[in-house]
CHARMM-style PDB file with segment names, atoms N, HN, CA, C and O in Angstrom:
ATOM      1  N   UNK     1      94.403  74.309 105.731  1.00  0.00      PROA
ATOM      2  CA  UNK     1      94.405  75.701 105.369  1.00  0.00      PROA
ATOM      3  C   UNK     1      95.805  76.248 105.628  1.00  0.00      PROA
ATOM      4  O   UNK     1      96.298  76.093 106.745  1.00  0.00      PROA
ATOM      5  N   UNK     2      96.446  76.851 104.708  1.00  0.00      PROA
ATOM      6  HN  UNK     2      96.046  76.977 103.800  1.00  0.00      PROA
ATOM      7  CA  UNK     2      97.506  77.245 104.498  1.00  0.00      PROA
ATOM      8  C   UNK     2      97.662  78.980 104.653  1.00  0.00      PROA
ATOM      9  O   UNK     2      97.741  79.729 103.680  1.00  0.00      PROA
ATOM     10  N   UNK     3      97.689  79.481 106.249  1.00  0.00      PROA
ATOM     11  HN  UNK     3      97.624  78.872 107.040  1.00  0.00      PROA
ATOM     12  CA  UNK     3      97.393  81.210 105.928  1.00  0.00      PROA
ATOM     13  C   UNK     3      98.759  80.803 106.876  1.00  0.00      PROA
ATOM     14  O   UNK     3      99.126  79.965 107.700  1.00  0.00      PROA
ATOM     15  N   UNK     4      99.174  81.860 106.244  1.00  0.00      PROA
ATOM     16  HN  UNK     4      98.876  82.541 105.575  1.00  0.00      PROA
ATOM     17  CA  UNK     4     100.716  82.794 106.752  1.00  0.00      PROA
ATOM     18  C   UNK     4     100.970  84.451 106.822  1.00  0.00      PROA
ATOM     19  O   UNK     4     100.881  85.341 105.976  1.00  0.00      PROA
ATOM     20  N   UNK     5     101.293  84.433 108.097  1.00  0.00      PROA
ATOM     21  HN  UNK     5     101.366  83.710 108.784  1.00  0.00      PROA
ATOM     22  CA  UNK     5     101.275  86.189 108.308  1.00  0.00      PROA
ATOM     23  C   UNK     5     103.225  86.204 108.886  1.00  0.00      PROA
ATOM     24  O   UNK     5     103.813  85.469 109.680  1.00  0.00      PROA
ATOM     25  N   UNK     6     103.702  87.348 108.071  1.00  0.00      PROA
ATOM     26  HN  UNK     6     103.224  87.944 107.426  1.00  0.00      PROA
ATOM     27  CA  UNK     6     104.678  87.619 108.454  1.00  0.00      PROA
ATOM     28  C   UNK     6     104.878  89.292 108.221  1.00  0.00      PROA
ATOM     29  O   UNK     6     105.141  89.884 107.175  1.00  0.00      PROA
ATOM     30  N   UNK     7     104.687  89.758 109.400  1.00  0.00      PROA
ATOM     31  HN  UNK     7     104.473  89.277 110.250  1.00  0.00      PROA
ATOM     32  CA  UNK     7     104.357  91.145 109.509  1.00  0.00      PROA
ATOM     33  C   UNK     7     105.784  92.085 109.179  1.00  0.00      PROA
ATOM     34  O   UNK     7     105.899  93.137 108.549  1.00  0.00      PROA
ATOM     35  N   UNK     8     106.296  91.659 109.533  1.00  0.00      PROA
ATOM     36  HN  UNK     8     106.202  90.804 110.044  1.00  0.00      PROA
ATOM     37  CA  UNK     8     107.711  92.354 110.436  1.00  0.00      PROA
ATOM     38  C   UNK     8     108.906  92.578 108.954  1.00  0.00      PROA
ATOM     39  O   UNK     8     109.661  93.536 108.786  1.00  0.00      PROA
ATOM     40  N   UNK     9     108.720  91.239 107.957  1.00  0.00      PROA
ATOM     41  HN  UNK     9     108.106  90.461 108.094  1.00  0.00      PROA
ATOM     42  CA  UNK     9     110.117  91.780 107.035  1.00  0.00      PROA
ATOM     43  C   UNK     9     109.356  91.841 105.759  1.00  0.00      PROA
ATOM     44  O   UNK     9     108.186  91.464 105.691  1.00  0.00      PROA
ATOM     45  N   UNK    10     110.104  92.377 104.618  1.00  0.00      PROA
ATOM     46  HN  UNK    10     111.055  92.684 104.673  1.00  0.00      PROA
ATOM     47  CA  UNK    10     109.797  92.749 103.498  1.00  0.00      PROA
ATOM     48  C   UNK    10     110.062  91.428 102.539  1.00  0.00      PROA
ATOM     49  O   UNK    10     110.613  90.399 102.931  1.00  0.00      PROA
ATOM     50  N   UNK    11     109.632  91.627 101.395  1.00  0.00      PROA
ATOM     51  HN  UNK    11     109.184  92.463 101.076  1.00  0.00      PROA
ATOM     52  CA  UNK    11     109.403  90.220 100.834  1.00  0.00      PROA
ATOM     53  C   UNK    11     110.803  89.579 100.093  1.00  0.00      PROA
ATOM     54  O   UNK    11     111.639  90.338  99.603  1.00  0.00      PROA
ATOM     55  N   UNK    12     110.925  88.435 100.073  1.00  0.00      PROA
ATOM     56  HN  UNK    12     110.245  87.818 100.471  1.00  0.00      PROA
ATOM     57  CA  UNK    12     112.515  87.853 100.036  1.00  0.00      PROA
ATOM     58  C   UNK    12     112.413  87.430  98.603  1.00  0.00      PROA
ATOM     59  O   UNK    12     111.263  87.519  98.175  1.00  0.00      PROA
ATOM     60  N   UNK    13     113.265  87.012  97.777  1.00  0.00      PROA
ATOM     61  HN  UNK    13     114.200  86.940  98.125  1.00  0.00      PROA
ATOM     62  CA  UNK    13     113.366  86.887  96.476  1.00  0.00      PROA
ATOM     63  C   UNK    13     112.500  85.714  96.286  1.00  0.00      PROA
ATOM     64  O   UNK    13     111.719  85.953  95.365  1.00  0.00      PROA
ATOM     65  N   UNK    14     112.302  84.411  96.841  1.00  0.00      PROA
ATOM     66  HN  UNK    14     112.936  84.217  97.589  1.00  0.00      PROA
ATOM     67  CA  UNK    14     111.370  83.453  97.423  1.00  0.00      PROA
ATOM     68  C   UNK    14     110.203  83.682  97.048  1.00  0.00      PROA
ATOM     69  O   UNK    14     109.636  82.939  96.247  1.00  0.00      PROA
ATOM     70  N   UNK    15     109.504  85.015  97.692  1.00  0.00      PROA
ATOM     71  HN  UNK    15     109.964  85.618  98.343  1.00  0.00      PROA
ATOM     72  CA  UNK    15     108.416  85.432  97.652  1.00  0.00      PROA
ATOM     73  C   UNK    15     107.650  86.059  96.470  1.00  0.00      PROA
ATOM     74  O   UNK    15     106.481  85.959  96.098  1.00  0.00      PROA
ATOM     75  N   UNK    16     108.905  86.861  95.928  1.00  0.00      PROA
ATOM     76  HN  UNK    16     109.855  86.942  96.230  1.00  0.00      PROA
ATOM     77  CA  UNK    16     108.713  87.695  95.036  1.00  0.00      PROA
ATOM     78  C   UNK    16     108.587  86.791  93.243  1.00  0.00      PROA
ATOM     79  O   UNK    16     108.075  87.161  92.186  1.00  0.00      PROA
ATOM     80  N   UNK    17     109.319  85.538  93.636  1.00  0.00      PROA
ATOM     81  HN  UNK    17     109.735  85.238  94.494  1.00  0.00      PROA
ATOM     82  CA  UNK    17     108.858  84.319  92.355  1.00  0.00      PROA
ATOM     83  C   UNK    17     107.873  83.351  92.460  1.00  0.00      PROA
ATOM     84  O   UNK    17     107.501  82.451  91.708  1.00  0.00      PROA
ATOM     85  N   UNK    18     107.453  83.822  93.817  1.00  0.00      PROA
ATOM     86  HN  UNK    18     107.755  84.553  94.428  1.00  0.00      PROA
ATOM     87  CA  UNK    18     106.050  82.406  93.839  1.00  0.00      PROA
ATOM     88  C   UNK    18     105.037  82.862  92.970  1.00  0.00      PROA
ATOM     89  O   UNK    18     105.130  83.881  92.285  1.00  0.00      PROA
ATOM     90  N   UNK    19     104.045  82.081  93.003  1.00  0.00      PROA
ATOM     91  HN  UNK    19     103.969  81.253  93.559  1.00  0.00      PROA
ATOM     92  CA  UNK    19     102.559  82.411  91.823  1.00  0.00      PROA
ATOM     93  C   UNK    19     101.545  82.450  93.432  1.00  0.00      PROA
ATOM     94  O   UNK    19     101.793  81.976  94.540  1.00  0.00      PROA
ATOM     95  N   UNK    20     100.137  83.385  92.811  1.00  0.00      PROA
ATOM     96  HN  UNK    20      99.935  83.770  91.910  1.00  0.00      PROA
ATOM     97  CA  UNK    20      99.389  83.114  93.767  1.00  0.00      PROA
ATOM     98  C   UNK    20      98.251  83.362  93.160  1.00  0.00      PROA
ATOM     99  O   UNK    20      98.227  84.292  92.354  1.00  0.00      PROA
ATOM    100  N   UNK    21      97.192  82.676  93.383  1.00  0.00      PROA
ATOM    101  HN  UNK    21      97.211  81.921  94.038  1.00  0.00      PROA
ATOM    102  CA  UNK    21      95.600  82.710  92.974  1.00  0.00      PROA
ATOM    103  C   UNK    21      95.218  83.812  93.420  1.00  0.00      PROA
ATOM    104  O   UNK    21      94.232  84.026  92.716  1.00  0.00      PROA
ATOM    105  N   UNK    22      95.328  84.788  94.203  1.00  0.00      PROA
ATOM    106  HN  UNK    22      96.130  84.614  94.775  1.00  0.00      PROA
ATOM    107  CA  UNK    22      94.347  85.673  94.771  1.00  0.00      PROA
ATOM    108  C   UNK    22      95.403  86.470  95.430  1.00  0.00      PROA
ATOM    109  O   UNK    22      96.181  86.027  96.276  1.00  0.00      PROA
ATOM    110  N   UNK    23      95.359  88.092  94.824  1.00  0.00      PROA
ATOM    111  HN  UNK    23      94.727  88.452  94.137  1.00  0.00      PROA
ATOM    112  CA  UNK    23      96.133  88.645  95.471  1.00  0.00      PROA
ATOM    113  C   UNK    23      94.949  90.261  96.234  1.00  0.00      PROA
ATOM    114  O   UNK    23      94.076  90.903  95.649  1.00  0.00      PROA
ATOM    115  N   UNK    24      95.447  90.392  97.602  1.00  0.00      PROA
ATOM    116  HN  UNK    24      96.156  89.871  98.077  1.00  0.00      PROA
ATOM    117  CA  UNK    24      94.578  91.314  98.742  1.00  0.00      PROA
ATOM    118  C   UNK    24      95.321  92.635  98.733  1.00  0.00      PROA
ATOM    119  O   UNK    24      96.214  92.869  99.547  1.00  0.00      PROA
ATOM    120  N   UNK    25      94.853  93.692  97.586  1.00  0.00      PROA
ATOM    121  HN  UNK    25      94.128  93.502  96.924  1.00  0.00      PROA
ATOM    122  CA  UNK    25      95.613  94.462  98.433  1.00  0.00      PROA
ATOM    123  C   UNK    25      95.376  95.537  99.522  1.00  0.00      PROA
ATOM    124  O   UNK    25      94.791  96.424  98.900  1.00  0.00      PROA
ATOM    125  N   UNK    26      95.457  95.792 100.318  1.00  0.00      PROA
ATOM    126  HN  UNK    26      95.932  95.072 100.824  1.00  0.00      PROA
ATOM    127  CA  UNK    26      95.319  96.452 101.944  1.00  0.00      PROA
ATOM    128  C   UNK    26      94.739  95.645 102.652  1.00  0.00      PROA
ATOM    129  O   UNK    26      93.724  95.045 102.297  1.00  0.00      PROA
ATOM    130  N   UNK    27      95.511  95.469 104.164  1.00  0.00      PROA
ATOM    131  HN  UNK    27      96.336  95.956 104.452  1.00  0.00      PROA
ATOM    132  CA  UNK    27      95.473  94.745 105.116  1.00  0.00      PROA
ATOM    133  C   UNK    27      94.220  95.273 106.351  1.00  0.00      PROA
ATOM    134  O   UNK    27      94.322  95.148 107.571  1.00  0.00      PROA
ATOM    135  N   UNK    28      93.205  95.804 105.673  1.00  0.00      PROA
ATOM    136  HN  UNK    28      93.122  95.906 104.682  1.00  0.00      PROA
ATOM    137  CA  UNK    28      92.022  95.934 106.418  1.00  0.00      PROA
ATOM    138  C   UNK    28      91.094  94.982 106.828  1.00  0.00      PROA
ATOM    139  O   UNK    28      91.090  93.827 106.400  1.00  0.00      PROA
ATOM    140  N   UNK    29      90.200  95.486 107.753  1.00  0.00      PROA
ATOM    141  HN  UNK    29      90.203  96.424 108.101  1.00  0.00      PROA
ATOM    142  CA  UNK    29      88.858  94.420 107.619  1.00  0.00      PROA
ATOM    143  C   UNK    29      88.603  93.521 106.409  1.00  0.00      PROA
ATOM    144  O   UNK    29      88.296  92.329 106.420  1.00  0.00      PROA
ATOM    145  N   UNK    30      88.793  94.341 105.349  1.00  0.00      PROA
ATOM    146  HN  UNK    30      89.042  95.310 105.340  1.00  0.00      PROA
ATOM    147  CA  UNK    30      87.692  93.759 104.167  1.00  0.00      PROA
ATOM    148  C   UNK    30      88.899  92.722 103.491  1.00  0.00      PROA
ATOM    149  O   UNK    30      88.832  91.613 102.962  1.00  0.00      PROA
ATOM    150  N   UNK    31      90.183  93.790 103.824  1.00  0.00      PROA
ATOM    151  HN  UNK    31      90.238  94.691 104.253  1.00  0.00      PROA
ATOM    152  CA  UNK    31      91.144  92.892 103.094  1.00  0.00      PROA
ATOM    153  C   UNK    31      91.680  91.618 103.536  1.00  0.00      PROA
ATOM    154  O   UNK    31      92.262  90.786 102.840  1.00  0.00      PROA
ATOM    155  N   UNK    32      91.341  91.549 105.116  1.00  0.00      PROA
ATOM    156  HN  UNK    32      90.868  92.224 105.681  1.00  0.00      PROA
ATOM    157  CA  UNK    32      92.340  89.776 105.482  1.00  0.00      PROA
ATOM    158  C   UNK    32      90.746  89.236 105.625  1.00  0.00      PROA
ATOM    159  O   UNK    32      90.680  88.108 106.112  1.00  0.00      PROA
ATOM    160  N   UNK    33      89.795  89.691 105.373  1.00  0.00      PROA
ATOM    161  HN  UNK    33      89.849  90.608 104.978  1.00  0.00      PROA
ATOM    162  CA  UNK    33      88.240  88.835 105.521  1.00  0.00      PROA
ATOM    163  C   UNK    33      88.414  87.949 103.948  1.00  0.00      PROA
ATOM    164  O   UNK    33      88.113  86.785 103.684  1.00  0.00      PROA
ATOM    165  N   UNK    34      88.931  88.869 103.204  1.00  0.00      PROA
ATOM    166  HN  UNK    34      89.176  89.815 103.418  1.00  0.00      PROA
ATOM    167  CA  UNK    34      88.565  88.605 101.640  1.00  0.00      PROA
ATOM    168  C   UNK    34      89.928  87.448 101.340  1.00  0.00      PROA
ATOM    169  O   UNK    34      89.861  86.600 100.451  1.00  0.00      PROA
ATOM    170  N   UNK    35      91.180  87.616 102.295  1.00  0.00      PROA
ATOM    171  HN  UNK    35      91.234  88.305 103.018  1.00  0.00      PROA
ATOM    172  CA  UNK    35      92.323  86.541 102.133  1.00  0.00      PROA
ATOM    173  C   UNK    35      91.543  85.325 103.100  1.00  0.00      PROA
ATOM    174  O   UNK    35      91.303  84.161 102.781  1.00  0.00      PROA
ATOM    175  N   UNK    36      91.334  85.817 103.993  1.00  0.00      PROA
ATOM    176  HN  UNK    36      91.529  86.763 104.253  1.00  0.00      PROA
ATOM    177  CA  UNK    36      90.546  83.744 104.893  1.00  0.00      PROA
ATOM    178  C   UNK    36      89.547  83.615 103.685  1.00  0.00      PROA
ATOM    179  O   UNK    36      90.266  83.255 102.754  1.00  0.00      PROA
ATOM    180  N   UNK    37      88.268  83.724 103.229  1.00  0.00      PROA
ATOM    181  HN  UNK    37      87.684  84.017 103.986  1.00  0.00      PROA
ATOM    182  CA  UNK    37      87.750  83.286 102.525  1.00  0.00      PROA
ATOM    183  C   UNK    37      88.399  82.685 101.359  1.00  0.00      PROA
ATOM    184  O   UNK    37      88.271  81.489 101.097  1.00  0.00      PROA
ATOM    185  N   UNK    38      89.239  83.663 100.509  1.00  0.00      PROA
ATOM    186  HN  UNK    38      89.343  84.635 100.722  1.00  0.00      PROA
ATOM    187  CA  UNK    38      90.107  82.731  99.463  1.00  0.00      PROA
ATOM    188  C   UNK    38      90.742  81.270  99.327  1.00  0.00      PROA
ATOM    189  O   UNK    38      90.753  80.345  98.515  1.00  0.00      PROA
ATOM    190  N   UNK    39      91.390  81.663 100.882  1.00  0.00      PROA
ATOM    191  HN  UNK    39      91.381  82.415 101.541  1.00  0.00      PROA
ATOM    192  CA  UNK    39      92.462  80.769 101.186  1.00  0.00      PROA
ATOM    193  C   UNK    39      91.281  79.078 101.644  1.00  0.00      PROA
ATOM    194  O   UNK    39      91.524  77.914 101.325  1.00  0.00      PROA
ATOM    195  N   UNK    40      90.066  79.620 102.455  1.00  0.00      PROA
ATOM    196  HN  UNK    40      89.870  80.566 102.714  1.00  0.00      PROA
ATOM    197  CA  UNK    40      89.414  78.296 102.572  1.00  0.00      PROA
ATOM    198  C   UNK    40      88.350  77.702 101.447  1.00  0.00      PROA
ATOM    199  O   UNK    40      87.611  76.718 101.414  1.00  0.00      PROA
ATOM    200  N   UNK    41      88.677  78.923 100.436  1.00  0.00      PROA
ATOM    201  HN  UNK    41      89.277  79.723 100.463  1.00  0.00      PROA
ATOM    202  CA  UNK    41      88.414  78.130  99.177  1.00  0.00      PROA
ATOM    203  C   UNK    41      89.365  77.410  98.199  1.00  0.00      PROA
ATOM    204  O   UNK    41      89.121  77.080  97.038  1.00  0.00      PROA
ATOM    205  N   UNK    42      90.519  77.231  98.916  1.00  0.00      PROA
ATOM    206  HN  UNK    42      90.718  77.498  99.859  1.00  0.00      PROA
ATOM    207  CA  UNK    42      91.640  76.383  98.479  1.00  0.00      PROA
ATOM    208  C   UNK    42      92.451  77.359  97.833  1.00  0.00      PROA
ATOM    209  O   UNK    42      93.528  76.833  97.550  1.00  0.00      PROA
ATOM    210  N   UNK    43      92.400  78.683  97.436  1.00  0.00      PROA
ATOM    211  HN  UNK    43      91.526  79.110  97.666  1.00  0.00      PROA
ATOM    212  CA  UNK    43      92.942  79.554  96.755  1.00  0.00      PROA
ATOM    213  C   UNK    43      94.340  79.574  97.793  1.00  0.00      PROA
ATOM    214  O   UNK    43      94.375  79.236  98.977  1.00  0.00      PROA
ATOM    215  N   UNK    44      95.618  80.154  96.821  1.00  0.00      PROA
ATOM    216  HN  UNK    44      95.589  80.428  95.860  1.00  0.00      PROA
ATOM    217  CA  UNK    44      96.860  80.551  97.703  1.00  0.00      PROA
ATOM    218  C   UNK    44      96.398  82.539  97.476  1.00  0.00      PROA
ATOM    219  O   UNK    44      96.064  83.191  96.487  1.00  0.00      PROA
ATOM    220  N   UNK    45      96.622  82.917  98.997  1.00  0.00      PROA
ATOM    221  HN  UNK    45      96.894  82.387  99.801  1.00  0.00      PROA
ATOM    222  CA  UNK    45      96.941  84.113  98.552  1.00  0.00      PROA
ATOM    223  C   UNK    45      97.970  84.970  99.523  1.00  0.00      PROA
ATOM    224  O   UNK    45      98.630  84.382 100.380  1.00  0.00      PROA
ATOM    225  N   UNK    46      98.066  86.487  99.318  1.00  0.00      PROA
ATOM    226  HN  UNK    46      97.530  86.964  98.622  1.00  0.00      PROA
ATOM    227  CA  UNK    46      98.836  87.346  99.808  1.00  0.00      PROA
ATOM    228  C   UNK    46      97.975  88.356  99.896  1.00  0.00      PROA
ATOM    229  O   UNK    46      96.881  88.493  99.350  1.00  0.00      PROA
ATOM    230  N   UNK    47      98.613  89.124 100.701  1.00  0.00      PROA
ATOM    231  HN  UNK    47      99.502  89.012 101.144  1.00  0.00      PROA
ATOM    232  CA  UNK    47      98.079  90.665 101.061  1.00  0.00      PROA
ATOM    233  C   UNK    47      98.856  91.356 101.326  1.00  0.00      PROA
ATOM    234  O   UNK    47      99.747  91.136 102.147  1.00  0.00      PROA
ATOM    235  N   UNK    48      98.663  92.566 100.555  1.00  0.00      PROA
ATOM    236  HN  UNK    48      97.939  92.744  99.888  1.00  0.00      PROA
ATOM    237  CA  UNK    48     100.196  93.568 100.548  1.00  0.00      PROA
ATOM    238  C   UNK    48      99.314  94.835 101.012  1.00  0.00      PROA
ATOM    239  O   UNK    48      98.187  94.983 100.538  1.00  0.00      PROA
ATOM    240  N   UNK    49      99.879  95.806 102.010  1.00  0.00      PROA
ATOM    241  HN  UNK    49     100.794  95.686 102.395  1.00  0.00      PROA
ATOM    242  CA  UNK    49      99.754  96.628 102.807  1.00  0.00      PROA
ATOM    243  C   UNK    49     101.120  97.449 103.109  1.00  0.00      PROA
ATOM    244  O   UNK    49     102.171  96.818 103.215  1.00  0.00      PROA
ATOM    245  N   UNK    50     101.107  98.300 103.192  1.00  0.00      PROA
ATOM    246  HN  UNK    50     100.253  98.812 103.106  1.00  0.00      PROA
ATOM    247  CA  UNK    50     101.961  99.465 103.421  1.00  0.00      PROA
ATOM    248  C   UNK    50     102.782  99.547 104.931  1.00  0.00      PROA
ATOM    249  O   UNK    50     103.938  99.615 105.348  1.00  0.00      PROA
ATOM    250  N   UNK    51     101.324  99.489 105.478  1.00  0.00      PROA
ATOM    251  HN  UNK    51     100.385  99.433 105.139  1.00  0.00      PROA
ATOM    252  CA  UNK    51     101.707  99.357 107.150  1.00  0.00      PROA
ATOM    253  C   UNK    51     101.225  98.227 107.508  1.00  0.00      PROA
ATOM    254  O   UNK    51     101.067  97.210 106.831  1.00  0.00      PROA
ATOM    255  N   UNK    52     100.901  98.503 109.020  1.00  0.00      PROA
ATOM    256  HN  UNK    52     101.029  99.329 109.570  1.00  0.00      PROA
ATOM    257  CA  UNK    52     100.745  97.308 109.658  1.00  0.00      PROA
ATOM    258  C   UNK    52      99.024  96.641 109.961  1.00  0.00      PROA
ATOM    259  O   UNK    52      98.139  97.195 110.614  1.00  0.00      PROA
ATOM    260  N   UNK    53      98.975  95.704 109.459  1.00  0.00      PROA
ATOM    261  HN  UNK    53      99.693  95.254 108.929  1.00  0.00      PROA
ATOM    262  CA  UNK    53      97.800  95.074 109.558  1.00  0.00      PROA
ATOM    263  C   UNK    53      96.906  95.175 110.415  1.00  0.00      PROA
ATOM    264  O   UNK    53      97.323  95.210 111.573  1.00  0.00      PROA
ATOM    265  N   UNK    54      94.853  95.290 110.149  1.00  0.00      PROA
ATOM    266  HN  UNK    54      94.514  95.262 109.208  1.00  0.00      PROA
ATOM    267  CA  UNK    54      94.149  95.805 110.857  1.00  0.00      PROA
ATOM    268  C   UNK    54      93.670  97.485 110.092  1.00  0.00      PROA
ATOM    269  O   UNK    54      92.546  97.985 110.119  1.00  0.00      PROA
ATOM    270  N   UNK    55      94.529  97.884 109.658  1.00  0.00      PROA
ATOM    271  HN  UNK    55      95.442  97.478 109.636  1.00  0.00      PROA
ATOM    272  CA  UNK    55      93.328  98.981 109.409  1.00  0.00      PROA
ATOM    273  C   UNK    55      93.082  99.770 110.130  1.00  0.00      PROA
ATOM    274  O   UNK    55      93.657  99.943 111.204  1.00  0.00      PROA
ATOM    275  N   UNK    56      91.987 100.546 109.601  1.00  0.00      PROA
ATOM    276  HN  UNK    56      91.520 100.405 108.728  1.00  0.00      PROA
ATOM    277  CA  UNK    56      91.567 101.801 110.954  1.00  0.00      PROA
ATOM    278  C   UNK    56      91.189 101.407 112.116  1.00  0.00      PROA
ATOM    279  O   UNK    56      91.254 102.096 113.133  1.00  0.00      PROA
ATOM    280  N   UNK    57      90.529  99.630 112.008  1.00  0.00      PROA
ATOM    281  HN  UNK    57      90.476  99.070 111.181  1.00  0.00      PROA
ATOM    282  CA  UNK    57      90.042  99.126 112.851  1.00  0.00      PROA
ATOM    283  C   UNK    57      90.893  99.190 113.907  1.00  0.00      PROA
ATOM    284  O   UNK    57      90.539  99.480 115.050  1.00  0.00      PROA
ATOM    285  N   UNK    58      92.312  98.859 113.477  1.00  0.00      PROA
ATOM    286  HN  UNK    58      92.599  98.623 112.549  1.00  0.00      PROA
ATOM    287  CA  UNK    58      93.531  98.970 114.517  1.00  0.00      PROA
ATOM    288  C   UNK    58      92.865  99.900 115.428  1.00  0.00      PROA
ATOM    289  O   UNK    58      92.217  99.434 116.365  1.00  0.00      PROA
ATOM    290  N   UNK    59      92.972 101.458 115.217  1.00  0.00      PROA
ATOM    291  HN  UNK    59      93.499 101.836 114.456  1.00  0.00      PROA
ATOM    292  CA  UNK    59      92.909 102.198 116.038  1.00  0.00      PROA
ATOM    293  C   UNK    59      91.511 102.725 116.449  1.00  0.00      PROA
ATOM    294  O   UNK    59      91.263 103.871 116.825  1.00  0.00      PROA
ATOM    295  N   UNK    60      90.715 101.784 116.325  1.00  0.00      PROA
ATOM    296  HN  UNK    60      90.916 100.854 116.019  1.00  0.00      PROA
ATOM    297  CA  UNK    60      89.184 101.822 116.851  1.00  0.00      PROA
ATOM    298  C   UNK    60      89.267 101.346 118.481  1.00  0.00      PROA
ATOM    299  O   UNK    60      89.911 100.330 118.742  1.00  0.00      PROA
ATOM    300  N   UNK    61      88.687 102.005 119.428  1.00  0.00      PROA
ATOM    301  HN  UNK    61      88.164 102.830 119.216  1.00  0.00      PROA
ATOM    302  CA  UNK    61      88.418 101.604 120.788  1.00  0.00      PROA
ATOM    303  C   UNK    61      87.686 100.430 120.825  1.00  0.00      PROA
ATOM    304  O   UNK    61      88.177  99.569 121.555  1.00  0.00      PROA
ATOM    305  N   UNK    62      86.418 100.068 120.122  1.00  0.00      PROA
ATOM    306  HN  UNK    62      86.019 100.767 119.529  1.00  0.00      PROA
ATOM    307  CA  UNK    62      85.741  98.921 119.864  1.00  0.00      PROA
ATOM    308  C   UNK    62      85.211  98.365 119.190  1.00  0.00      PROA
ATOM    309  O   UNK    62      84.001  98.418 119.406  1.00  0.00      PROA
ATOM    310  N   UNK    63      85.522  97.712 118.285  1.00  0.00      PROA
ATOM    311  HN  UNK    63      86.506  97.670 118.110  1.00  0.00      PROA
ATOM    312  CA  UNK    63      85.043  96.621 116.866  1.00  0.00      PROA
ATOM    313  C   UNK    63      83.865  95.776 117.388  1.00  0.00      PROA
ATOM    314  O   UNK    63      84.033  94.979 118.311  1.00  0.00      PROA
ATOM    315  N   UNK    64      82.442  95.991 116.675  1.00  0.00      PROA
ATOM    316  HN  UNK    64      82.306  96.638 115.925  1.00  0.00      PROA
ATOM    317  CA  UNK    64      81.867  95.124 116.732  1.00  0.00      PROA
ATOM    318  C   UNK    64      81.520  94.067 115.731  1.00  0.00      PROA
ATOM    319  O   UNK    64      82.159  94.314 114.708  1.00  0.00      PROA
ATOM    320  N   UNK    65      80.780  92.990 115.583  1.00  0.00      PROA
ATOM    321  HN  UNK    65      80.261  92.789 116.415  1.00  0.00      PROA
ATOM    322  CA  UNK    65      80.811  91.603 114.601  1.00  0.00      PROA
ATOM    323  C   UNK    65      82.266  92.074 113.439  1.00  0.00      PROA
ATOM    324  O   UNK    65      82.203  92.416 112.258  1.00  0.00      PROA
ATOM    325  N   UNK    66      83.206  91.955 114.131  1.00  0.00      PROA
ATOM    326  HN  UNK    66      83.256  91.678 115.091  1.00  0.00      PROA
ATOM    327  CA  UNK    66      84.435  91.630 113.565  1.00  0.00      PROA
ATOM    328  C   UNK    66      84.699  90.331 113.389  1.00  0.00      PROA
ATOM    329  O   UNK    66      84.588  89.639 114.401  1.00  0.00      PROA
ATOM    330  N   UNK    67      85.187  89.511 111.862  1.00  0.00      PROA
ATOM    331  HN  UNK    67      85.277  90.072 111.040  1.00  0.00      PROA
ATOM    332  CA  UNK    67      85.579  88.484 111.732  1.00  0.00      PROA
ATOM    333  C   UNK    67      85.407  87.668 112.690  1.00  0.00      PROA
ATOM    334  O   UNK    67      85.748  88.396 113.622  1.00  0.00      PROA
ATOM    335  N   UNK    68      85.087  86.544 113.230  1.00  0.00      PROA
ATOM    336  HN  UNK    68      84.809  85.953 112.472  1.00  0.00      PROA
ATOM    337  CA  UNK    68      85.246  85.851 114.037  1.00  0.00      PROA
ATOM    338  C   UNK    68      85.416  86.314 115.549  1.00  0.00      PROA
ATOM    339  O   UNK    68      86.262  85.812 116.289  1.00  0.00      PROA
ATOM    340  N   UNK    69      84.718  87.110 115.862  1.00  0.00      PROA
ATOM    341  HN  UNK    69      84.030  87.518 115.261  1.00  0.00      PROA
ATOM    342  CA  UNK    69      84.356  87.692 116.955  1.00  0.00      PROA
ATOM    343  C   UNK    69      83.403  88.607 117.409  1.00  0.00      PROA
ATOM    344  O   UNK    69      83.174  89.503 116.596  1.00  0.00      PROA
ATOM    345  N   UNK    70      82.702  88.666 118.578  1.00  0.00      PROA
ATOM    346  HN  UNK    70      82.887  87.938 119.239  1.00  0.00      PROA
ATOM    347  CA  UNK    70      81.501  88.996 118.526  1.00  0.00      PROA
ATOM    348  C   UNK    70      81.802  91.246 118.920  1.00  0.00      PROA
ATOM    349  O   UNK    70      81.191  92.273 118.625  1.00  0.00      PROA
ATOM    350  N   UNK    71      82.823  90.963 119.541  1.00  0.00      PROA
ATOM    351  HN  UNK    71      83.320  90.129 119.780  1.00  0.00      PROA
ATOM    352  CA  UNK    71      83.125  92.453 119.913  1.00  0.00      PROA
ATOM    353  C   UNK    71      84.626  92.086 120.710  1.00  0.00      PROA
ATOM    354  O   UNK    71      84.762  91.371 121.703  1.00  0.00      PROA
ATOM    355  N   UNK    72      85.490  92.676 120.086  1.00  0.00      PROA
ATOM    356  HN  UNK    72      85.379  93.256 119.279  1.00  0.00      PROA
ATOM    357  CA  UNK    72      86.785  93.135 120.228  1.00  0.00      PROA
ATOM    358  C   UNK    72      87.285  94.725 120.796  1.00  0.00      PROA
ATOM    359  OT1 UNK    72      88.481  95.004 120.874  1.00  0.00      PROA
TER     360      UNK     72
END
């Protein structure tokens, strides 16, 4: 499985000529749930978001049955 997160820089000319099967856009719950599923269906994908990844969830005190966890 091929997932890559690079939060921090904007996309490099590299990036901007690759091809991708499945493109996510907003970096929410639904949106990096909907990039792991892609991606372990062999799909390549991306997720483009504005800010920073997580969502409102970010600023939730407590997430419950979140992705791969029972309570965060």
């Amino acid at each position: 499985m091929d997932l890559q997160f690079n939060i921090s820089r904007k996309s490099s000319e590299e990036d901007e000529r690759r091809d991708f099967d499945f493109i996510v856009i907003g970096a929410g719950a639904a949106g990096l749930s909907a990039a792991v599923y892609a991606v372990r269906s062999g799909l390549s994908a991306v997720v483009l978001d504005k800010q920073v990844a997580g969502g409102l969830t970010a600023e939730s005190p407590l997430v419950e049955n979140y992705l791969g966890f029972k309570a965060i």
